[in-house]
DOMARDO-679813 format. One record per residue (C-alpha): residue in three letters; x, y, z. Coordinates in steps of 0.001 Angstrom, whole numbers, plus 500000, padded with zeros to 6 digits. Last residue first. Layout:
BEGIN
ALAXYZ
...
REM end
This chain:
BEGIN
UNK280886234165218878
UNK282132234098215158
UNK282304237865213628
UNK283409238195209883
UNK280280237516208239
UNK278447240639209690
UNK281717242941209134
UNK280829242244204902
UNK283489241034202704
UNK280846237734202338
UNK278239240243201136
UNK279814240421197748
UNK278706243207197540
UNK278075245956199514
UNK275286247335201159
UNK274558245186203801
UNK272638246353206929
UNK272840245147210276
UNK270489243955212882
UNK271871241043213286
UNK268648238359212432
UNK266421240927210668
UNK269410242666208721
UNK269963239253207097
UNK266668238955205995
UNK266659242336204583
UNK269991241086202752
UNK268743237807201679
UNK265313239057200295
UNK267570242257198354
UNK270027239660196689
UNK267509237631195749
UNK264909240337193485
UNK267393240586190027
UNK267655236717189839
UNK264536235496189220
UNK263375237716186244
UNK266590236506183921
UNK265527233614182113
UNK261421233519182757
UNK260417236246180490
UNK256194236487179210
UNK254539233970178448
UNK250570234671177335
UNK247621235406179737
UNK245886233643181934
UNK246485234662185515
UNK248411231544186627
UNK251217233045189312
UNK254076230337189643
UNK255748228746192828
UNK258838227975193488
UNK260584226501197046
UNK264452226938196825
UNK266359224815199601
UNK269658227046200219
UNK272777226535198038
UNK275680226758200278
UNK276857223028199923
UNK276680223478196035
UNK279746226018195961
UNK278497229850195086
UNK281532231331192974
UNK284750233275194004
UNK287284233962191384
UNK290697233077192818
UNK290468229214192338
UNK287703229952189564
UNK289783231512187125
UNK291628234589186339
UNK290988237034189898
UNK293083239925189970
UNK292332241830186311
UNK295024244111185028
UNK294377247574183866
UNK296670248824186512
UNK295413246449189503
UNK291759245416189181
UNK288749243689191037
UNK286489241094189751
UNK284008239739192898
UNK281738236965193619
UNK280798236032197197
UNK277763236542198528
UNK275683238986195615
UNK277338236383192874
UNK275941233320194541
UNK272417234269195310
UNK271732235858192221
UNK273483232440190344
UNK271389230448192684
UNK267442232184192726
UNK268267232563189063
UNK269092228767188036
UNK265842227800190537
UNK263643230138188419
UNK264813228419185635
UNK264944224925186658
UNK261372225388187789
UNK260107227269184093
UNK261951223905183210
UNK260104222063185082
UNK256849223646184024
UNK257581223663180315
UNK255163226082178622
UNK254178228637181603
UNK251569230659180765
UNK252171234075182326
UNK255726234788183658
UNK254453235458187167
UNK256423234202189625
UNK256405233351193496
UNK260239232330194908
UNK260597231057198367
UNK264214231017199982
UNK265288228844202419
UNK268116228263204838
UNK270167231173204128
UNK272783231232207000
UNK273747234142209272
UNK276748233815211477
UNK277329233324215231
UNK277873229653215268
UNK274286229095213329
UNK271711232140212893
UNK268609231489210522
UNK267692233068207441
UNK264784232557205616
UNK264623234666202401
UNK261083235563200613
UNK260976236192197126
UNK258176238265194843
UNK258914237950191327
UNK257175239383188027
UNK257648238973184258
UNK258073241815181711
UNK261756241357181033
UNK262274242650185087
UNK259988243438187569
UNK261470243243191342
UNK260031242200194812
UNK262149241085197534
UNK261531240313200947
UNK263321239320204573
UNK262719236712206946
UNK264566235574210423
UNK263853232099211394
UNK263372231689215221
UNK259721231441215050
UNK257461232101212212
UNK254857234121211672
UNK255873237016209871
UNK255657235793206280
UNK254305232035206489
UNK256220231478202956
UNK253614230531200924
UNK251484233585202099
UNK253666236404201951
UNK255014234999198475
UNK251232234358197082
UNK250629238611198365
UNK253507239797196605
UNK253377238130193556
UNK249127239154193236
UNK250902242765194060
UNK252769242558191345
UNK250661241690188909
UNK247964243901189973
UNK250272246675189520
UNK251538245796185872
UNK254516247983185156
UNK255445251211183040
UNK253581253562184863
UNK253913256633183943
UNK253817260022185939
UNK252683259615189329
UNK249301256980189605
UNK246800258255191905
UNK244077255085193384
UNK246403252417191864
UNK250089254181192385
UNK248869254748195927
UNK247889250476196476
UNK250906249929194984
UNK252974251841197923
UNK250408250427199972
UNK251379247051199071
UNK255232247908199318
UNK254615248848203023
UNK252632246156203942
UNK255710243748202728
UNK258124245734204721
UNK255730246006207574
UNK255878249531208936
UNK257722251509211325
UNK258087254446208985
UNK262033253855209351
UNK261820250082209200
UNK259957250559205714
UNK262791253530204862
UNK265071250169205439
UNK263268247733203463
UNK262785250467200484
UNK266772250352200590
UNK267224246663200886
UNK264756246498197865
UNK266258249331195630
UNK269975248055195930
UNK268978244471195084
UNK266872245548192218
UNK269950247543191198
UNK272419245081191104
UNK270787242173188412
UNK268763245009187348
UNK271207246781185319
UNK271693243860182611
UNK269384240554183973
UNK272564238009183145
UNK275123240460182277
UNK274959242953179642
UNK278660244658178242
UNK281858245736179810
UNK285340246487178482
UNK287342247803180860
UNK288742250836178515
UNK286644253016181116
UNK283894256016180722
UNK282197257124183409
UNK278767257657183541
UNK276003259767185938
UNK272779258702186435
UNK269240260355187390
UNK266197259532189487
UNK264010262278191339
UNK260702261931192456
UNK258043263981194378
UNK254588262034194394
UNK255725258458195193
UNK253872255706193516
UNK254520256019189768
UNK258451255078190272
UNK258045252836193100
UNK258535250239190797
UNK260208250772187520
UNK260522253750185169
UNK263633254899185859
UNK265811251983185154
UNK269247253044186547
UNK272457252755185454
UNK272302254370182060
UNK274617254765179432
UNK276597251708180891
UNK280260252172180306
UNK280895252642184236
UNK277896253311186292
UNK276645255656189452
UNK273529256148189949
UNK271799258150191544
UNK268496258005192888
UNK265953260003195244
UNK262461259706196856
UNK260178261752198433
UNK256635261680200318
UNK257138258283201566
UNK254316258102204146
UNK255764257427207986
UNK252696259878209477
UNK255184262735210238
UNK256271262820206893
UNK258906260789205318
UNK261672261844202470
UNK263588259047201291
UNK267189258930199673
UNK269828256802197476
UNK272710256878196335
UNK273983253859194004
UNK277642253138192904
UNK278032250385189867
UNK280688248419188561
UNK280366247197185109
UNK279180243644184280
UNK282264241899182390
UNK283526241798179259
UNK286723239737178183
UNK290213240235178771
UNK291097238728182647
UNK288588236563183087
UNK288350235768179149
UNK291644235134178522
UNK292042232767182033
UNK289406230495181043
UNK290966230019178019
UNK289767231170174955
UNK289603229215171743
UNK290099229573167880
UNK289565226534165788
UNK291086227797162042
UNK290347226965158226
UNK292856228311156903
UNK294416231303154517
UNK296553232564157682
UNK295183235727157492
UNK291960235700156336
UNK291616232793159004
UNK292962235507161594
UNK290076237555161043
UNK287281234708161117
UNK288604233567164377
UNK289140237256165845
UNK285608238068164709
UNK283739234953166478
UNK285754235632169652
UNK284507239158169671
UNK281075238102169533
UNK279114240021172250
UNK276177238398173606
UNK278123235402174108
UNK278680236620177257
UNK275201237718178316
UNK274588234773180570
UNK276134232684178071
UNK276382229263179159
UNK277787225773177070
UNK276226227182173886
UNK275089224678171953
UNK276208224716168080
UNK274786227302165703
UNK275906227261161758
UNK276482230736159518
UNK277161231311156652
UNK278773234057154618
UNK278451234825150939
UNK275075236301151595
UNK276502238663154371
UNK278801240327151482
UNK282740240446152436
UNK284453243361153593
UNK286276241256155956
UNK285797243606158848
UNK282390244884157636
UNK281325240965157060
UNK282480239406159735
UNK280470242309162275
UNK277350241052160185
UNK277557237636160718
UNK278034237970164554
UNK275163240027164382
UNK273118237790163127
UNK274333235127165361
UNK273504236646168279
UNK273755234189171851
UNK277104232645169562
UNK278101228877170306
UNK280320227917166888
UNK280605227746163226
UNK281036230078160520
UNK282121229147157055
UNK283125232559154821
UNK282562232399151051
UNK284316231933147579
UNK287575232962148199
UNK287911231068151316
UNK287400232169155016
UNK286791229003157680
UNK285894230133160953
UNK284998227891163921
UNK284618229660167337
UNK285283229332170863
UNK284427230921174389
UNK285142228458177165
UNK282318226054178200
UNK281678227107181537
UNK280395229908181446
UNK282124232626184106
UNK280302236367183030
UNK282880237965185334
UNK282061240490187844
UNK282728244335188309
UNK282186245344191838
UNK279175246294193424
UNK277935249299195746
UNK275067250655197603
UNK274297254015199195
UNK271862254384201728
UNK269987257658203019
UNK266891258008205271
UNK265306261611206157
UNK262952262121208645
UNK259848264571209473
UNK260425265725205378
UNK259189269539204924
UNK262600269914202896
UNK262601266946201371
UNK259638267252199809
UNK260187271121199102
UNK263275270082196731
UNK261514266718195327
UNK258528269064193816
UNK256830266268191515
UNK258325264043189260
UNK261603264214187798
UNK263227261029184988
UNK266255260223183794
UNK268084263683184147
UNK271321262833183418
UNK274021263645185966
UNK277238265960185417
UNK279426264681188486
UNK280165266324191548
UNK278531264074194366
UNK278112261014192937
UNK281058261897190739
UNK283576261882193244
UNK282622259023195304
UNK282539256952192528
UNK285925257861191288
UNK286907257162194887
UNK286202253509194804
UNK286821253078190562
UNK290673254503191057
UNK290706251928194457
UNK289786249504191523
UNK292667249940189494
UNK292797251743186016
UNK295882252060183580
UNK294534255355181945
UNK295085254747177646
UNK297361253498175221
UNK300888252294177209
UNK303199250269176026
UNK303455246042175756
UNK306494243657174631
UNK305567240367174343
UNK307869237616174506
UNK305805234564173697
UNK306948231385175719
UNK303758230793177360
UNK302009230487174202
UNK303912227265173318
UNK302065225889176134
UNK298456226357175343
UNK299711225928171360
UNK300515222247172091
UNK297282222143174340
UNK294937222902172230
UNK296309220995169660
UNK297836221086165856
UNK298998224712165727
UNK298529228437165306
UNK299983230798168061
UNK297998234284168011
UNK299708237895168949
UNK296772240247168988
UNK297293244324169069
UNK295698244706165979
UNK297142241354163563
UNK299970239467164774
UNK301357235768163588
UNK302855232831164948
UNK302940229602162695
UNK302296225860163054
UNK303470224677166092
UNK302877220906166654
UNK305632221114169014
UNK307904224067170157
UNK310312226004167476
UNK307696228518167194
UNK307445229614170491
UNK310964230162170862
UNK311013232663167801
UNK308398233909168844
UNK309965237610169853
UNK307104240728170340
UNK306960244298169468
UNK304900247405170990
UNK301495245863171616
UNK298829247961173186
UNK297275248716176997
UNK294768250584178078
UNK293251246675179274
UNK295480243968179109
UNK297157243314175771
UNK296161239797174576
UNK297579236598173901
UNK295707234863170948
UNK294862231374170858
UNK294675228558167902
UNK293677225542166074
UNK293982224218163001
UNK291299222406160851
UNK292025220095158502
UNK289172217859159211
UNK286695219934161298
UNK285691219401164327
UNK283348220822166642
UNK282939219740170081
UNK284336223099171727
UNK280785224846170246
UNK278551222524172024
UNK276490219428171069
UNK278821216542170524
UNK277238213853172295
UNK278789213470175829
UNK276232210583177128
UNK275068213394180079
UNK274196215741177041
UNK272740213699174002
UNK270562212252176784
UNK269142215399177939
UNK268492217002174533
UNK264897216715174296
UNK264607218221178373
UNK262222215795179952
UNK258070217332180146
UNK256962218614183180
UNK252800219973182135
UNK252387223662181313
UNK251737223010177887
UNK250956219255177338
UNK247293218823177187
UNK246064222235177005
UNK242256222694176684
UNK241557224912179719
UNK243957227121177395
UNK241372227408174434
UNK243058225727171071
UNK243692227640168320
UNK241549228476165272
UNK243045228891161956
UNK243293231616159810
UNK244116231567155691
UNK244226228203155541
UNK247125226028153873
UNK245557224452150382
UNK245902220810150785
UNK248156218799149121
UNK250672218187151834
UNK247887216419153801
UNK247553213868151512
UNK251613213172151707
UNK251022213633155528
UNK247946211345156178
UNK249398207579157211
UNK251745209774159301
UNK249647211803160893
UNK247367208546161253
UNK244425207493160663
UNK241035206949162499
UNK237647205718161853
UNK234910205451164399
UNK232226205624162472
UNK230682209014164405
UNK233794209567165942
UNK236308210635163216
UNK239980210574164360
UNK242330212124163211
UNK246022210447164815
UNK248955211540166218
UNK247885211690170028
UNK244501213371168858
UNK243021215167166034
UNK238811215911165562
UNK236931215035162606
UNK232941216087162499
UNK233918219600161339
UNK235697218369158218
UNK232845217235156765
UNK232608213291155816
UNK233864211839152672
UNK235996209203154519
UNK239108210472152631
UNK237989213679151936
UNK237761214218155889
UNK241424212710156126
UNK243129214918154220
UNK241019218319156184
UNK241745216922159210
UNK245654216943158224
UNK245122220637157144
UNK243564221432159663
UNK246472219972162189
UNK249290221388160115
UNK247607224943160388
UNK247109224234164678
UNK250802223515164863
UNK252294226701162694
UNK249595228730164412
UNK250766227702167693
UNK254257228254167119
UNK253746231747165882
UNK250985232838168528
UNK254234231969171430
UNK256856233252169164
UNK257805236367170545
UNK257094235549174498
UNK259141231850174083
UNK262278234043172960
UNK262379236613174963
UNK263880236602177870
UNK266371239570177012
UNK268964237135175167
UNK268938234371172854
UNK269567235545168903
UNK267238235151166050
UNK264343237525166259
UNK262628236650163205
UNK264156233438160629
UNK264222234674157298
UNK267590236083157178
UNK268816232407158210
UNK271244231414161063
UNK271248227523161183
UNK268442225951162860
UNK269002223377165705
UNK266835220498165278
UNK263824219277167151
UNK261652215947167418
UNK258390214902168269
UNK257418211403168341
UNK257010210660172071
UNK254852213617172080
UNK252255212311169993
UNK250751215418167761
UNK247850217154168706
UNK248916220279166784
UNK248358222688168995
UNK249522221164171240
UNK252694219995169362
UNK253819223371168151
UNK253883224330171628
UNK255962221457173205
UNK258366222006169860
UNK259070225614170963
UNK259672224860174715
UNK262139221353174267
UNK264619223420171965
UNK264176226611174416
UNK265286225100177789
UNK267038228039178838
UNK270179225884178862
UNK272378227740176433
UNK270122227314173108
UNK270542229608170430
UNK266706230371168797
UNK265692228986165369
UNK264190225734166318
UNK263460223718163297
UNK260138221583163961
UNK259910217867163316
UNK257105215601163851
UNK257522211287163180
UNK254284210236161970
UNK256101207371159860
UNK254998208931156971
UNK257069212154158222
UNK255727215361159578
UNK257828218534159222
UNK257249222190160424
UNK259428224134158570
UNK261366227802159241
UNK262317230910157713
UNK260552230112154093
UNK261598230591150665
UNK262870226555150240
UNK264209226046146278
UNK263777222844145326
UNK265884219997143805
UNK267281218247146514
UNK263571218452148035
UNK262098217057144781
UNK264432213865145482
UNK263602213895149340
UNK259627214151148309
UNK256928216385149158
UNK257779219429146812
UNK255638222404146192
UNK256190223771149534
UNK253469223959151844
UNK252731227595153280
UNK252124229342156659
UNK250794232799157744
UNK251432233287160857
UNK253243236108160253
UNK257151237287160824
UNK258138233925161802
UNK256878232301158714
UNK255946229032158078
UNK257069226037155986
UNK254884223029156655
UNK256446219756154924
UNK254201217385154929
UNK255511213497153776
UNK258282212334152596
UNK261491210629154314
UNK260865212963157165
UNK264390212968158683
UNK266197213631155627
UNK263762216009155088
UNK265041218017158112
UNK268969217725156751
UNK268078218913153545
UNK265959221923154683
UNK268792223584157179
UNK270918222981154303
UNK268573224977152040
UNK268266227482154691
UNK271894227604155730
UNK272602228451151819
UNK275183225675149760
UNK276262227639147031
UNK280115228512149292
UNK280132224260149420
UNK279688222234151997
REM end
């Protein structure tokens, strides 16, 4: 590569190279407005200048390629996008294709988080796919010298029933190219859909299990070093440190500091892995050591004497409780917890005079590109940018840290450089999802009607722990819900459903309880709750009632709610990333302790592109919500975390996973999120169902520290 080579251009070289002529539909992710380049060949191609975010390809050989701009980390994007582009286009599944895109300032919305990739560019893919498709109809009418309108597209091929003629995409792409690109074009009706919604194999599942290299540790690059930085824990900074040892060890290159970093350059991972041990580090004292018995009564402090934020007050909530028959309080807590991906964070970086070369597994490469370029001070044009895999995220890679220390340190050491985390740095020195403290309270009249309803939270580093405007916001007259924040050198940042992932938990075992209270039906009980913010909303409502109760009602009923013998049930409800999911837990009793047998999951994520992997992601939540309410837990001593990898750091083993039954909502309308939505509702279904078979309520997590686990009869 060199620093004239742009990632759209390369991005372009290495699609044609796959097309070997033919259409090349450019179209833009801001509009869906698309364009043919005025080049068709792989010499004109060399030559050209691409202005476009994206291209839809189609070879002479038929063969279809789209570049998906999104990073992929197992949320099943890079089989998604091309599925839509090829209904709409009619093309022959078997010879679709996808590449990674590079990071591009054309591209829309480039980055993988908030479950939103699918719901952005849903119309965009199907315009791109249905403009190809007229314009191939269009070729072949002029070739047969009939209208347009009597040619129809299927499988690959236009086919023109009257005589019976048909060619195909591939026999029709260089004629194709030189037709001018519509305006508007119309897209398929849903009842039309051929391969949305249908189970359709992953595109990179062979590259995976035959150990292709796909993710960011994979990457090499001749000449490359590699290297890891120890780390001052947290309120901590360097004072001085001795290498001298260190570098007199094996394939070690160099030792050098910059901030409070201390990185060890060398030939291997695991030369410098051991060399680092023999750093002498010398560390002093920057900010409040914290531990978490400092977090425990913290909390308790400020839930009672700290300066809330007003996040949102409905109603009279003084005189509601007041008049109140009964009175029900809860408060809920969770520790901090570790992102955990597998694949260890990791990034290429390769600063020269001319440009910066970036290359690694990043959920927001645009803003990894811009954070290199105010600490280098180097132009964002001058600096590229190429996406591996990412081998997990879950709001991780969110954060690019690791890409700014590699591209720092090659400034440094005038290198192209490899730098990598171990599982250990980024345990015990990376972000995590802040601890959280919840208080909650329910005013009841004499009739068992919620008449009142309190929140705080609770939160450390996250401007606001609670999400004010979601259910049973709008359906309770006198409302109060408000936050108060603590700031900590624990660095912490959005994990896997940000907020929610606790909270929904914390509001569904608590509405289960005032339920209990009122001596009402849990699931009854949220109905009418809906059934109030229907006939007299409160305020605003930010969610879709009749999608949630249509969740509600399919859960109930799939999962024989309250007619079952000896399996104890409990419910969850929760919108999140503008999807809806109802769960139902069966729990049964076995040598004195609760076990979660089964747990039904009813979504509503709108048109569902990929139904097994729409399964596989509602499956993926039901698990890692599961897994990290039971037994996952970061706790500190004096800055310093406890657990630092997965022999101390508790994670859900496969012999605990419960059967998972999924079933999807189909109301008609466009996607809407599918990565996070699953998770928030699981920890509440498994707690209320636990309550049903002991009679005790958990309000801690993990759940396995709870009394309930701890008795054997």
């Amino acid at each position: 590569m060199t620093s004239k080579t742009t990632n759209s251009r390369r991005d372009f070289l290495k699609m044609t190279a796959l097309t070997g002529g033919g259409l090349v539909l450019g179209f833009n992710w801001f509009s869906a407005e698309a364009s043919v380049p005025e080049v068709i060949s792989n010499s004109a191609m060399a030559a050209g200048n691409i202005g476009f975010n994206s291209y839809l390809s189609i070879a002479t050989d038929g063969t279809v390629t789209i570049m998906s701009p999104n990073p992929e980390l197992g949320q099943n994007i890079i089989t998604s996008f091309p599925m839509v582009v090829a209904e709409e286009l009619e093309a022959d599944w078997k010879k679709v294709k996808v590449l990674q895109a590079n990071l591009d300032n054309k591209f829309d919305r480039q980055l993988t988080g908030g479950s939103g990739a699918v719901p952005h560019s849903w119309k965009l893919l199907r315009n791109a796919g249905a403009t190809a498709k007229f314009m191939l109809i269009a070729a072949a009418a002029k070739q047969w010298s009939v209208p347009s309108a009597e040619c129809t597209a299927a499988n690959g091929f236009v086919l023109h029933s009257r005589t019976g003629k048909k060619l195909s995409f591939g026999d029709l792409a260089e004629a194709a190219s030189k037709i001018p690109v519509p305006a508007t074009v119309q897209l398929k009706d849903r009842k039309d859909f051929k391969l949305i919604g249908k189970s359709v194999r992953n595109v990179e599942n062979h590259k995976i299990v035959t150990g292709k290299p796909l993710f960011g540790m994979d990457f090499y690059r001749e000449g490359m070093v590699y290297a890891m930085i120890q780390r001052p824990s947290f309120g901590m900074k360097l004072k001085s440190f001795d290498a001298a040892i260190t570098k007199a060890m094996p394939g070690i290159i160099d030792v050098v500091s910059f901030n409070n970093n201390v990185a060890v350059i060398g030939k291997s991972t695991w030369e410098i892995l051991k060399a680092r041990k023999l750093l002498k580090i010398d560390y002093e004292k920057d900010a409040d050591l914290e531990s978490t018995e400092d977090h425990d009564k913290l909390f308790l402090s400020l839930m009672d004497n700290g300066e809330a934020t007003v996040r949102r007050k409905d109603g009279d909530v003084d005189a509601a409780f007041k008049n109140a028959a009964k009175v029900i309080k809860g408060e809920y807590q969770c520790p901090f917890i570790s992102h955990s991906p597998m694949e260890p964070m990791n990034f290429f970086a390769d600063v020269r005079a001319d440009g910066v070369e970036l290359v690694g597994p990043t959920q927001t490469p645009a803003r990894a590109r811009a954070e290199v370029s105010q600490l280098l001070k180097i132009p964002e044009d001058k600096i590229t940018l190429q996406l591996t895999r990412l081998g997990g995220g879950f709001g991780r890679r969110l954060k690019n840290d690791f890409v700014t220390e590699a591209a720092e340190l090659s400034s440094i050491i005038k290198k192209p450089v490899k730098l990598i985390w171990s599982k250990e740095d980024d345990m015990t020195g990376g972000t995590y999802r802040p601890a959280v403290r919840y208080r909650f309270e329910a005013a009841l009249d004499s009739t068992g009607n919620l008449t009142g309803y309190k929140l705080r939270g609770v939160g450390i580093n996250s401007g606001n722990s609670t999400r004010e405007h979601n259910f049973p916001s709008g359906a309770i007259d006198n409302l109060l819900i408000d936050s108060v924040e603590h700031k900590s050198p624990i660095t912490t940042g959005a994990w896997r459903a940000p907020i929610t992932n606790f909270l929904a938990f914390a509001e569904q075992a608590f509405l289960d309880e005032v339920a209990h209270a009122a001596g009402k039906d849990p699931v009854q009980f949220r109905l009418d709750l809906l059934a109030k913010a229907k006939r007299s909303p409160v305020g605003e409502i930010r969610y879709d009632i009749n999608r949630m109760e249509s969740v509600i009602k399919m859960a109930a009923e799939k999962s024989g709610w309250g007619k079952k013998k000896d399996v104890s049930q409990g419910f969850s409800v929760y919108f999140s990333h503008l999807s809806y999911v109802a769960q139902v837990a069966d729990v049964i009793m076995r040598n004195g302790l609760p076990v979660v047998k089964k747990i039904y999951a009813v979504s509503d994520c709108g048109q569902v592109v990929a139904h097994n992997g729409a399964v596989h992601q509602v499956m993926g939540g039901v698990v890692d919500g599961l897994g990290h309410a039971m037994y996952s837990k970061l706790s500190f001593r004096d800055g310093v975390a406890d657990q630092n990898n997965y022999n101390t750091y508790r994670l859900i083993k496969m012999k605990e996973v419960p059967e998972i039954e999924t079933h999807f909502v189909d109301n008609g309308i466009d996607p809407t999120g599918l990565g996070e939505p699953a998770l928030p509702p699981t920890g509440g279904a498994v707690a209320n169902a636990i309550f049903k078979a002991t009679g005790k309520r958990l309000r801690n997590q993990p759940f396995i520290e709870e009394d309930v686990f701890k008795t054997v009869s």
